[in-house]
FIMILO-327285 format. One line per field, with one value per residue: residue number from 1; residue in one letter; x, y, z of N, C-alpha, C in turn. Coordinates in nm, 4 decimals. Layout:
# FIMILO-327285
i NUM, ...
aa a, ...
n.X X, ...
n.Y Y, ...
n.Z Z, ...
ca.X X, ...
ca.Y Y, ...
ca.Z Z, ...
c.X X, ...
c.Y Y, ...
c.Z Z, ...
***
This chain:
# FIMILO-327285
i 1, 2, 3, 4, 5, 6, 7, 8, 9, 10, 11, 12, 13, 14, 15, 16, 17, 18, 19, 20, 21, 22, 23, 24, 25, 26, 27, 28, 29, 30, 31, 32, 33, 34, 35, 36, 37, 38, 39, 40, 41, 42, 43, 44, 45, 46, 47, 48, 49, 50, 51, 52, 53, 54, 55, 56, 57, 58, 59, 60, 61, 62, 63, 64, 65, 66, 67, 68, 69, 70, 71, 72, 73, 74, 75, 76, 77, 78, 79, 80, 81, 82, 83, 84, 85, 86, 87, 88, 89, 90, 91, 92, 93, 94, 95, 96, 97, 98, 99, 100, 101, 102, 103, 104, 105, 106, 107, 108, 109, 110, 111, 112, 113, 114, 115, 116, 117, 118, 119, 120, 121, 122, 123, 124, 125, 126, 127, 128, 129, 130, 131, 132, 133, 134, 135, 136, 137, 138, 139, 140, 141, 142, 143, 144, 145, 146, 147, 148, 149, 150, 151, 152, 153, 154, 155, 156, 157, 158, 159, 160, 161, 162, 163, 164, 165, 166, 167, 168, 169, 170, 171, 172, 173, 174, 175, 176, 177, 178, 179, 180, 181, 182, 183, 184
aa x, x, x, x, x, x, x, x, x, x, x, x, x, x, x, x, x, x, x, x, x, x, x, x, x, x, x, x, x, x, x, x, x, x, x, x, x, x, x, x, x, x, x, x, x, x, x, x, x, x, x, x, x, x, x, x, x, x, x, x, x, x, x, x, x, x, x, x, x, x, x, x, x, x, x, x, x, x, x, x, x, x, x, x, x, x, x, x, x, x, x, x, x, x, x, x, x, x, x, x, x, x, x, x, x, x, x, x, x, x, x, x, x, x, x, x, x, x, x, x, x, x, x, x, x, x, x, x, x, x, x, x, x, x, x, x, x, x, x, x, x, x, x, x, x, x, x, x, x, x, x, x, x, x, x, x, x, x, x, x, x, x, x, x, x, x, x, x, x, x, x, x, x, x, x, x, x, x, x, x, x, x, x, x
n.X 10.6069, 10.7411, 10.8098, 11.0628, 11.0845, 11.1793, 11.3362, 11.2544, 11.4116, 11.5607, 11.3569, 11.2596, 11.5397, 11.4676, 11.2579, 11.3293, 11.5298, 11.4151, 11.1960, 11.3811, 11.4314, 11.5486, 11.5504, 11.3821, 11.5132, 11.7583, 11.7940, 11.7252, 11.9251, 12.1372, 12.0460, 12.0881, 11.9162, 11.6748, 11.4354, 11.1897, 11.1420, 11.0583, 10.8090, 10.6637, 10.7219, 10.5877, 10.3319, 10.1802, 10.3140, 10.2042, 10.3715, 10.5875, 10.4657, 10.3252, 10.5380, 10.6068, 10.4974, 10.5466, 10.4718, 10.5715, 10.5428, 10.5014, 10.3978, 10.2096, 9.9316, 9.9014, 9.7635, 9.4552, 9.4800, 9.5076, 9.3058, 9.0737, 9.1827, 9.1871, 8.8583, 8.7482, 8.8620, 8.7164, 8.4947, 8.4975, 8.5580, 8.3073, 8.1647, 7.9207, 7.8661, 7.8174, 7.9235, 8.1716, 8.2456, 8.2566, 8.4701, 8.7019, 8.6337, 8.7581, 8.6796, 8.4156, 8.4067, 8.1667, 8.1190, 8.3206, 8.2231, 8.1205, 8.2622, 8.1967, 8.3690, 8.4813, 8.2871, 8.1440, 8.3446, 8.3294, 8.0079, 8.0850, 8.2840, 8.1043, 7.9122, 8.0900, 8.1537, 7.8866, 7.7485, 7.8613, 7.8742, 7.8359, 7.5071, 7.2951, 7.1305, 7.2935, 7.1757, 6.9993, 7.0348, 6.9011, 7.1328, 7.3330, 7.2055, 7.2880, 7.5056, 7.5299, 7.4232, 7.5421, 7.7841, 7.6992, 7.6773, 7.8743, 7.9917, 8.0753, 8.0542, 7.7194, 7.8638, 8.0853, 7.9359, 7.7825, 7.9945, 8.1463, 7.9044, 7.9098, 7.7112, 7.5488, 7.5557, 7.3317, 7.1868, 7.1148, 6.9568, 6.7219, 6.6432, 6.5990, 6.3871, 6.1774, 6.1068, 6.0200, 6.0723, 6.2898, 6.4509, 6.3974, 6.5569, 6.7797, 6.8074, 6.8353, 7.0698, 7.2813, 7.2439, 7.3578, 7.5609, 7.7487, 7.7178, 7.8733, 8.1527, 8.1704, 8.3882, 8.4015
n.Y 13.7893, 14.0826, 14.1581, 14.3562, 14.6688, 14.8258, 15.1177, 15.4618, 15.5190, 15.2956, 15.1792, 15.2837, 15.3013, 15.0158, 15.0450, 15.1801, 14.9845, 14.8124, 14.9167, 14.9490, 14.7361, 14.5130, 14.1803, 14.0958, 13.8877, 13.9626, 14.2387, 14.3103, 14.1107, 14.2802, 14.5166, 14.4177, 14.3524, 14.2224, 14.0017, 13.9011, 14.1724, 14.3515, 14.2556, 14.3263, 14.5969, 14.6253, 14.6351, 14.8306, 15.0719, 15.1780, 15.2649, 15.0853, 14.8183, 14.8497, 14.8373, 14.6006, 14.4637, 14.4880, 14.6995, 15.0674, 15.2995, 15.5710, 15.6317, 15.8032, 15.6578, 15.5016, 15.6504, 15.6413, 15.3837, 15.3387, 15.4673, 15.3288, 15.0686, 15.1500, 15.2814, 15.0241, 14.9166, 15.0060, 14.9691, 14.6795, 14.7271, 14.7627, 14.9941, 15.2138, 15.3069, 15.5461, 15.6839, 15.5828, 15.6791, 15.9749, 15.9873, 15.8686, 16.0940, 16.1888, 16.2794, 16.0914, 15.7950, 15.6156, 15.6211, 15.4324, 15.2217, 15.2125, 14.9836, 14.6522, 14.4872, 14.5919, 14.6462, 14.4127, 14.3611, 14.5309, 14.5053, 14.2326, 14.2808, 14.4309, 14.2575, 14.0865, 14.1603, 14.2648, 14.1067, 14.2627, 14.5182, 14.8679, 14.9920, 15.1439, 15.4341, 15.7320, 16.0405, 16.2976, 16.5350, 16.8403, 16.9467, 16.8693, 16.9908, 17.2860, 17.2911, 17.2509, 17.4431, 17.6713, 17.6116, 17.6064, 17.9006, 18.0463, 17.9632, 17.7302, 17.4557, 17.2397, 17.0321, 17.0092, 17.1412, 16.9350, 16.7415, 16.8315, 16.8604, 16.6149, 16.4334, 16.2582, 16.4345, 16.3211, 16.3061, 16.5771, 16.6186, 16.4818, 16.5529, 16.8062, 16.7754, 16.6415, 16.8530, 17.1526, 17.4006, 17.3754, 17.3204, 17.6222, 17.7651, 17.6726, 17.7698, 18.0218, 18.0319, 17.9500, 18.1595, 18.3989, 18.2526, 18.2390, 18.5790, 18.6613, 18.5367, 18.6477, 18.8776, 19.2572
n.Z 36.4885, 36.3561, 36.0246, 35.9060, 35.6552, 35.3987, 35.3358, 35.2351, 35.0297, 34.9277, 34.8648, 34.6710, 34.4861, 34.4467, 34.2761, 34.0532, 33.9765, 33.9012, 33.6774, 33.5213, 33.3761, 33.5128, 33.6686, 33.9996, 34.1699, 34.0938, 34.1206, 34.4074, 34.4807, 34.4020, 34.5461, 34.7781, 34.9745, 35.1891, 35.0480, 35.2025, 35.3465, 35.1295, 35.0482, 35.2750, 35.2282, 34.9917, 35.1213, 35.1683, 34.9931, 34.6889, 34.4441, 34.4645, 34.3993, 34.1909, 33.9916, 34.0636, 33.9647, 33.7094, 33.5770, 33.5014, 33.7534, 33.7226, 33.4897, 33.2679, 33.2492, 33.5022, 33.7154, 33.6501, 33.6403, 33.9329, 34.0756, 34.0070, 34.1368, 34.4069, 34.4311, 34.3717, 34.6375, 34.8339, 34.7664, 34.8615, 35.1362, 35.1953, 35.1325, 35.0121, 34.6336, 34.6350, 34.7918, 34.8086, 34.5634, 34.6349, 34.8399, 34.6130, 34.4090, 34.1789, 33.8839, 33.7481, 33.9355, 33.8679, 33.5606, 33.5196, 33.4793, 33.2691, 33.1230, 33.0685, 33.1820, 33.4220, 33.5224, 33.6029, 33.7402, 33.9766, 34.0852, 34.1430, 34.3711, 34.5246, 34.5912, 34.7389, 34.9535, 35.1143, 35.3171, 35.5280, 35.4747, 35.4642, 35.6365, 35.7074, 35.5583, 35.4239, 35.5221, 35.4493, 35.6076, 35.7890, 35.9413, 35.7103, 35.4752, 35.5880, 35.5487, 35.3079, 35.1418, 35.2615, 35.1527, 34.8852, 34.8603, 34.8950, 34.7287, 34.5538, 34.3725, 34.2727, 34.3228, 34.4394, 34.6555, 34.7602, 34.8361, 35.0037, 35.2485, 35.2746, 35.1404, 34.8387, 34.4815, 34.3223, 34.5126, 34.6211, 34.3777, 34.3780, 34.6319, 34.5681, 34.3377, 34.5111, 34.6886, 34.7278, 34.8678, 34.9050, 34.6620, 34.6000, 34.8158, 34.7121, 34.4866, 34.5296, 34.7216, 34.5379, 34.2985, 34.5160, 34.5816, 34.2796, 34.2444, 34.4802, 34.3871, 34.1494, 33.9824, 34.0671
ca.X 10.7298, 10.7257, 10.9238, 11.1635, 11.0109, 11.2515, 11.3113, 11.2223, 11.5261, 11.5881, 11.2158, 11.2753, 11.6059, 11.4233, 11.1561, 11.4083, 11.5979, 11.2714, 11.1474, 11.5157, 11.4394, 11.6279, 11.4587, 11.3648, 11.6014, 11.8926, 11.7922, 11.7265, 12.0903, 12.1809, 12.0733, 12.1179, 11.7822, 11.5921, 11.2615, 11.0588, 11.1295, 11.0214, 10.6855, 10.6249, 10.6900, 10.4688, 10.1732, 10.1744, 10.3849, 10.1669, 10.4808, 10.6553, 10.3351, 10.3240, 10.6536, 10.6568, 10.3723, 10.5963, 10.4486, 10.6071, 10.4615, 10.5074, 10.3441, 10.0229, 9.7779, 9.8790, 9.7286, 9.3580, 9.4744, 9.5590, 9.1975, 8.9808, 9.1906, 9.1116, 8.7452, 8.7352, 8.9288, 8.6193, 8.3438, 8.5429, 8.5164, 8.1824, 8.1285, 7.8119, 7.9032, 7.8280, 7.9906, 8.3430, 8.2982, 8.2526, 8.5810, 8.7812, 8.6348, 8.7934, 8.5953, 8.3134, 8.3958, 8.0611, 8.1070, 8.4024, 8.1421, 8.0897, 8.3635, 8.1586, 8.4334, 8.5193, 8.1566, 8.1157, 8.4412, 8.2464, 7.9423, 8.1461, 8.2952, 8.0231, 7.8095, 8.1463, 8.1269, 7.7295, 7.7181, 8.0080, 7.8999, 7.7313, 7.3291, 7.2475, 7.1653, 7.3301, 7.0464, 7.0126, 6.9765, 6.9101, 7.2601, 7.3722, 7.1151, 7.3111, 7.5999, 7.5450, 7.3482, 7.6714, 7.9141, 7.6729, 7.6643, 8.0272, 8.0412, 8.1055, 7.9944, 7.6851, 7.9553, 8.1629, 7.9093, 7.7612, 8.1136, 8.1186, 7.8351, 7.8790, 7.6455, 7.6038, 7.4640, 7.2056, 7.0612, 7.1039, 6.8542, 6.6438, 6.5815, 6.5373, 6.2772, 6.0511, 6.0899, 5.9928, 6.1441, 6.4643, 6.4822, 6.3893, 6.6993, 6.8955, 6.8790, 6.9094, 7.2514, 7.3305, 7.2479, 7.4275, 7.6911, 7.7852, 7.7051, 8.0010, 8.2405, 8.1931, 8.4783, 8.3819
ca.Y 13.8565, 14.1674, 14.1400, 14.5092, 14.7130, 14.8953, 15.2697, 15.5181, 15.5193, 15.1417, 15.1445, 15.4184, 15.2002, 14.8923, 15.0750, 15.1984, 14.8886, 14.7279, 14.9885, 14.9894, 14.5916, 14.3979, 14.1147, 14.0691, 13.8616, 14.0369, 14.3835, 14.2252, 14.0620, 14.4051, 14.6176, 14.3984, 14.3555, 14.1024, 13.9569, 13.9612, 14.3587, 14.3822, 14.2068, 14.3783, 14.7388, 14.6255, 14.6012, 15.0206, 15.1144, 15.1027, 15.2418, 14.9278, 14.6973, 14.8704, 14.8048, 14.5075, 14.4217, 14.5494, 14.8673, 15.2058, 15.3363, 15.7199, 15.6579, 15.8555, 15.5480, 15.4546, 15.6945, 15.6336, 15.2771, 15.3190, 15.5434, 15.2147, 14.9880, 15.2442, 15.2367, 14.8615, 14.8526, 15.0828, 14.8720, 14.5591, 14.7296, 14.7724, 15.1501, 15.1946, 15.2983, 15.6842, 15.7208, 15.5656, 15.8342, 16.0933, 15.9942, 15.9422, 16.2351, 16.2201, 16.2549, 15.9805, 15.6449, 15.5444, 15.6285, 15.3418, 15.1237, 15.1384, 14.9258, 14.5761, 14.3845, 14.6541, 14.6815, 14.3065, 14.3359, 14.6266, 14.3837, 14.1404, 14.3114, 14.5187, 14.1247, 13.9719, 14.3012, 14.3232, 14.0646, 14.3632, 14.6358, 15.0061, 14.9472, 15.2353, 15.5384, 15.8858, 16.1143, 16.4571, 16.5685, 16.9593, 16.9991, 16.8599, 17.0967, 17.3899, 17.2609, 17.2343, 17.5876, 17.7592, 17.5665, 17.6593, 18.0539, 18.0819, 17.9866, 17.6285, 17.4440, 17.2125, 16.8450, 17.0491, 17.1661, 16.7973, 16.6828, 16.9206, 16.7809, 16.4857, 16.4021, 16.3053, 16.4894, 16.2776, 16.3259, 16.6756, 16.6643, 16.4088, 16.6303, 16.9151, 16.7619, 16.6431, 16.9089, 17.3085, 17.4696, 17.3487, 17.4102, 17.7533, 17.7586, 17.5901, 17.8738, 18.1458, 18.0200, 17.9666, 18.3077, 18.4636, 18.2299, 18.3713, 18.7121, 18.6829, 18.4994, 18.7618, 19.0130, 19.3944
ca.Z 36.4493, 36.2009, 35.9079, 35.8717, 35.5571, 35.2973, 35.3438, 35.1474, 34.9147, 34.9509, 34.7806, 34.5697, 34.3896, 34.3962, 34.1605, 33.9623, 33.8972, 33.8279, 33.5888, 33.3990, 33.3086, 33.6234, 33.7628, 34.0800, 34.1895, 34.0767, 34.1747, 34.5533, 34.5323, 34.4152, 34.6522, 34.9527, 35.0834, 35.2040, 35.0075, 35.2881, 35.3504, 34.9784, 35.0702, 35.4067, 35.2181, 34.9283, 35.1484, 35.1657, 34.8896, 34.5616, 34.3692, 34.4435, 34.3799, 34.0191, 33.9615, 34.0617, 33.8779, 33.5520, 33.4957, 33.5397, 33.8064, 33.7249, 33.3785, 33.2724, 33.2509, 33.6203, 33.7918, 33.6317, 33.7082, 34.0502, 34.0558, 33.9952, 34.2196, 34.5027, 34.3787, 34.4188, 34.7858, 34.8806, 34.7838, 34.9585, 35.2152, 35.2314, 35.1322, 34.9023, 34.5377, 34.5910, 34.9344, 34.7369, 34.4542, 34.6949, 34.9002, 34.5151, 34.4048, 34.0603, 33.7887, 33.7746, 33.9079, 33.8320, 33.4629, 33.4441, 33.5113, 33.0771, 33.0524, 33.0948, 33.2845, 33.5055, 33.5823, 33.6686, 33.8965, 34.0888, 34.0851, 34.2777, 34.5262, 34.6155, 34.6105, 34.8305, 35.0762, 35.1087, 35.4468, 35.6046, 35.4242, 35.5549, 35.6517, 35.7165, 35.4831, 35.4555, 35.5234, 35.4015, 35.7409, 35.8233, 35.9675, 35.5956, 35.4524, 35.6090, 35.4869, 35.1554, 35.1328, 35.3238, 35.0430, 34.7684, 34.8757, 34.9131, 34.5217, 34.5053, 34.2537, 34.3258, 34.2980, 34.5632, 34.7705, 34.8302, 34.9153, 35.1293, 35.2823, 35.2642, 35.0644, 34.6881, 34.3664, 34.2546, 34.6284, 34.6263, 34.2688, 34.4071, 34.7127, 34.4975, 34.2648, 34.5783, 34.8255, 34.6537, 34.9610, 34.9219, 34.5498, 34.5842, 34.8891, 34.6630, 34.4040, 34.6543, 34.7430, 34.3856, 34.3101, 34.5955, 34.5299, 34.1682, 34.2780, 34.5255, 34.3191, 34.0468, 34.0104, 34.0682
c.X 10.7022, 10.8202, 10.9478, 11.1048, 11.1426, 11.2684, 11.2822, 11.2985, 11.5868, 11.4625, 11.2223, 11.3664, 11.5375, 11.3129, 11.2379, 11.4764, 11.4711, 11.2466, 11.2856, 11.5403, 11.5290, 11.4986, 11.4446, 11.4498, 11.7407, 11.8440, 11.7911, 11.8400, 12.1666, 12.2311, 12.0508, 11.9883, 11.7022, 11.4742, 11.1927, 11.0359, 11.0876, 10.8604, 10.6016, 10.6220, 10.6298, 10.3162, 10.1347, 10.2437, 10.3301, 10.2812, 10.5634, 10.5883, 10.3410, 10.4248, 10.6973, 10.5851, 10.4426, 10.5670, 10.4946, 10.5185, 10.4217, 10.4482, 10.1962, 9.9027, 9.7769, 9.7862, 9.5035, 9.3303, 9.4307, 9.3356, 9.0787, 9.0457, 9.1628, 8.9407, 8.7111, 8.7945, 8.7981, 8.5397, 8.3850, 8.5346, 8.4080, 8.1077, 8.0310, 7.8978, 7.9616, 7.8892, 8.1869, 8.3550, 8.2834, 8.3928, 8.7374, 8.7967, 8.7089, 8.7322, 8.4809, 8.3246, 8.3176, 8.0708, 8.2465, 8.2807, 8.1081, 8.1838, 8.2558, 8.2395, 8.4709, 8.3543, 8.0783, 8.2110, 8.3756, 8.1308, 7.9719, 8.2061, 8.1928, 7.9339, 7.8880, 8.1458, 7.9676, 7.6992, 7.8611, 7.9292, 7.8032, 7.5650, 7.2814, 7.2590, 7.2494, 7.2123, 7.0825, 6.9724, 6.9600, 7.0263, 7.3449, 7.2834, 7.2107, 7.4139, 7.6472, 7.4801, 7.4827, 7.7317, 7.8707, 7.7114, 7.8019, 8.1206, 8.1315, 8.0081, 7.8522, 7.7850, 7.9899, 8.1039, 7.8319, 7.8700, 8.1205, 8.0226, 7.8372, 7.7878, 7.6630, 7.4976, 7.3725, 7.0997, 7.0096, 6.9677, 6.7541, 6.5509, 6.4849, 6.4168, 6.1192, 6.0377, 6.1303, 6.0707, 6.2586, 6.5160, 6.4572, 6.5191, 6.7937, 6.9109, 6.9397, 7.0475, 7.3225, 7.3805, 7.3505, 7.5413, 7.8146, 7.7899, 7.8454, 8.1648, 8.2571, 8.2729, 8.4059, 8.4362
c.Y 13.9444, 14.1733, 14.3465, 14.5746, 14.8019, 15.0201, 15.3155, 15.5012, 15.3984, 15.1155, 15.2025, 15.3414, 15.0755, 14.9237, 15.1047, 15.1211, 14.8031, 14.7840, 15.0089, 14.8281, 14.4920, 14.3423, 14.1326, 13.9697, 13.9262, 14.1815, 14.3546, 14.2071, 14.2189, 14.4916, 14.5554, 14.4033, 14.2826, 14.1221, 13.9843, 14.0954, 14.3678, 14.3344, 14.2779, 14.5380, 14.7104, 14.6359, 14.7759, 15.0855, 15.0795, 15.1170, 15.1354, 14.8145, 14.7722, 14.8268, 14.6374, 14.3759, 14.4048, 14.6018, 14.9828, 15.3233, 15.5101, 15.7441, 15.7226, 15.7493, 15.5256, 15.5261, 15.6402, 15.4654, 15.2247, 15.3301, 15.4195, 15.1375, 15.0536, 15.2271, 15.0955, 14.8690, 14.9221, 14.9932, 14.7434, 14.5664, 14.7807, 14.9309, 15.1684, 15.2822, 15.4400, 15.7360, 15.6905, 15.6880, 15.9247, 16.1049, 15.9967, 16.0411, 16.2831, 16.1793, 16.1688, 15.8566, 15.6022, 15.5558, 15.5417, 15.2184, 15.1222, 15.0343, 14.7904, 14.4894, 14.4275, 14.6796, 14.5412, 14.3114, 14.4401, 14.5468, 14.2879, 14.1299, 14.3874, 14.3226, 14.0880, 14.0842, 14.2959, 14.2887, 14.1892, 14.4726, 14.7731, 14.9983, 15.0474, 15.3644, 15.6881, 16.0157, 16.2292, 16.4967, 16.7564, 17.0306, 16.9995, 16.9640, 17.2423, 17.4092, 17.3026, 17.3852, 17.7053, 17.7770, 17.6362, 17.8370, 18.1136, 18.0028, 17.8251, 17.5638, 17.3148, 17.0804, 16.8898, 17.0695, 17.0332, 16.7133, 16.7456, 16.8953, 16.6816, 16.3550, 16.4040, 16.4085, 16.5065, 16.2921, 16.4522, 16.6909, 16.5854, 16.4966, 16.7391, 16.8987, 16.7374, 16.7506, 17.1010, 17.4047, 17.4544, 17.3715, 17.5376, 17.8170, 17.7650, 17.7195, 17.9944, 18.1373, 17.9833, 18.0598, 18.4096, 18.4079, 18.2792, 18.5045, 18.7460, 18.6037, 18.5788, 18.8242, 19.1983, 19.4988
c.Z 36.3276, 36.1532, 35.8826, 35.7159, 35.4840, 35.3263, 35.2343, 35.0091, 34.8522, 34.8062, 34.6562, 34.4287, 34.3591, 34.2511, 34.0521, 33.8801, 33.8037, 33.6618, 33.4515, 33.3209, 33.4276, 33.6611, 33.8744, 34.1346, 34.1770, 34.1117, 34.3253, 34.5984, 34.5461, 34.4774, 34.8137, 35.0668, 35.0855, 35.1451, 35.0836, 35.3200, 35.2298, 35.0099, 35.1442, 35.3707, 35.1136, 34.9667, 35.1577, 35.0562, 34.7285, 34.4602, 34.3427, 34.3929, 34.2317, 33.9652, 33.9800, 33.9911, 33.6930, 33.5024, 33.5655, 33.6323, 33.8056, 33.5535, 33.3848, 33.3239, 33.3954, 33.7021, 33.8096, 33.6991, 33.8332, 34.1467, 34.0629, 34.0952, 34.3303, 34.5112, 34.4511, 34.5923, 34.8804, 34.9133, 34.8885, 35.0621, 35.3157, 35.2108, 35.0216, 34.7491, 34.5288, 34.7330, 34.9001, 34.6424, 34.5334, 34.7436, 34.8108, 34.4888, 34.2588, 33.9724, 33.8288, 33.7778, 33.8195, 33.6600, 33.4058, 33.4105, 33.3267, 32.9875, 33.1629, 33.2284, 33.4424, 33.5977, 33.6598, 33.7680, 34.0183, 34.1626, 34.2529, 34.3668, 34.5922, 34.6732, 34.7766, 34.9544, 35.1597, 35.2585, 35.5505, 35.5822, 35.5247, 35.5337, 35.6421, 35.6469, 35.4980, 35.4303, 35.5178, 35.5278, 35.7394, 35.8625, 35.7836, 35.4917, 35.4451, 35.5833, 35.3634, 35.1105, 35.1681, 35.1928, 34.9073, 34.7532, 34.8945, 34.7704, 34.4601, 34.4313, 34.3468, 34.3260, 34.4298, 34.6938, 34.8596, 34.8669, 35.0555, 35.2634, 35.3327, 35.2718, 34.8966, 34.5878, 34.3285, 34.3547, 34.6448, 34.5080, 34.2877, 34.5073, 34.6314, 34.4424, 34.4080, 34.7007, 34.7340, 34.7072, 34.9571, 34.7826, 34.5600, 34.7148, 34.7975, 34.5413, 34.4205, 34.6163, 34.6392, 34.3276, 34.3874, 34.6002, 34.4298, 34.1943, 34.3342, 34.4630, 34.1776, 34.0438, 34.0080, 33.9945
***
């Protein structure tokens, strides 16, 4: 049996009452809506899960918040470290990782993931190659053009350092990148 989920606006007041100091209980009696619909639209609704957590979910800090618990639901489910920052894509997960605790909770879901997780590498393949050479020459930056790719950064400079031919590519479309993103 599935339990009925909140609507939009249903969800919308419940955050509101939340966020204005009502309990949970009395905002519920309130607005006339069953607990379990509160449960059943928490499982998709992080606005409501912040809120119901007792933080404002439209505050600045949440978002960076939200940004790491994302992060983490990655690795859990099995996605290697630089295949999650590629799919965030904001700023540098990997550079929360200087916060010790946050860097053991990564740790241990990537540990409790590992028997699940992805085996097999992401290979700079020749199609990804032509990819990333296109993205570069049409004036993206190199972060963008290994998303693009999909591939990361550090592979893109890894390649570069052991393979001459592909650095000397790689500046080409650098070159001709800027060139056409220049104004006239």
């Amino acid at each position: 049996m599935t339990t009925a989920t909140l609507t939009r606006d249903a969800s919308d007041r419940l955050v509101a009452a939340l966020c204005n100091g009502r309990t949970l209980d009395d905002a519920v009696t309130d607005l006339r809506v069953e607990r379990a619909a509160v449960w059943a639209t928490a499982a998709t609704d992080t606005r409501l899960v912040v809120a119901l957590a007792g933080r404002n979910p439209d505050a600045p800090e949440e978002a960076a918040r939200l940004a790491r618990a994302d992060y983490l639901r990655l690795l859990a489910l099995g996605l290697t470290p630089s295949r999650a920052e590629l799919i965030i894509g904001a700023g540098h997960p990997g550079g929360w990782r200087s916060d010790p605790l946050y860097a053991a909770a990564c740790d241990a879901v990537s540990a409790a993931s590992a028997p699940y997780g992805y085996i097999g590498q992401v290979r700079f393949t020749p199609q990804r190659v032509r990819e990333f050479l296109d993205a570069l020459r049409a004036g993206a930056t190199v972060k963008a053009a290994a998303a693009t790719a999909g591939i990361t950064t550090p592979a893109v400079y890894q390649r570069r350092r052991r393979d001459n031919t592909f650095a000397v590519a790689m500046d080409a479309a650098r070159d001709e990148g800027r060139a056409t993103s220049r104004p006239t």
